[in-house]
N, C-alpha and C positions, 0 to 999 in steps of 0.2 A: 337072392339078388337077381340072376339070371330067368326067375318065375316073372317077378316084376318088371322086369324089362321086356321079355315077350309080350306081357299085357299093353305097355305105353309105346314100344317101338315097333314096327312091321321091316319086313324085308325089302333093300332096296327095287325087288323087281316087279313090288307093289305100289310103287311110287307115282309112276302115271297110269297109273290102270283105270282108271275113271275116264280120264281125259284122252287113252287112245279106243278106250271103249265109246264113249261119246261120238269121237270122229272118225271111227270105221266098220262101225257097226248100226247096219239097215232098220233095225227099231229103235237105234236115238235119236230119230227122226220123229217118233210120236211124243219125245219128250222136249221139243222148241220151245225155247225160253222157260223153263222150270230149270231150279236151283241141283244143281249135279253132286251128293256126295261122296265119298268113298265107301265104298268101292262100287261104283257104277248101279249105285241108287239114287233116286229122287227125294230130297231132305226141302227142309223148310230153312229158306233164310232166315238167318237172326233181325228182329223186329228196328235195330236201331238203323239196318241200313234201307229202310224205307221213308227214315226221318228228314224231311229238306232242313232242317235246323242244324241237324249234324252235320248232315252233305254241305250246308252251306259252307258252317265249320271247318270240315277237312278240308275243301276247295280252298279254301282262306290260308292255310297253314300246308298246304301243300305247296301255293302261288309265291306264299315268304321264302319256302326253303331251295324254290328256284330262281331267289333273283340272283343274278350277278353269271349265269349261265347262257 
């Protein structure tokens, strides 16, 4: 059990290590606008969030679950 959990879970002090790597560190600046992922690699969006049909979608359903706010 404890093998398998090392494989799917990381330690919490891996948590933002992308994202302070990102913004304190002088050559993430050759990576503007590319998709960031852990741990402080350049990965490939997944292809549905390029879709305006989707994004209409989510717009749509995200605008319902804030009315009355």
């Amino acid at each position: 059990m404890r093998m398998l959990v090392s494989v799917i879970l990381y330690p919490a002090h891996m948590g933002a290590l992308t994202q302070l790597w990102a913004g304190t560190m002088p050559e993430a600046l050759n990576y503007n606008g590319k998709f960031l992922i852990p741990w402080a690699r350049v990965g490939e969006c997944r292809p549905e969030a390029y879709d305006p049909e989707i994004g209409e979608r989510l717009w749509n359903w995200l605008q319902e679950q804030i009315k009355g706010f």
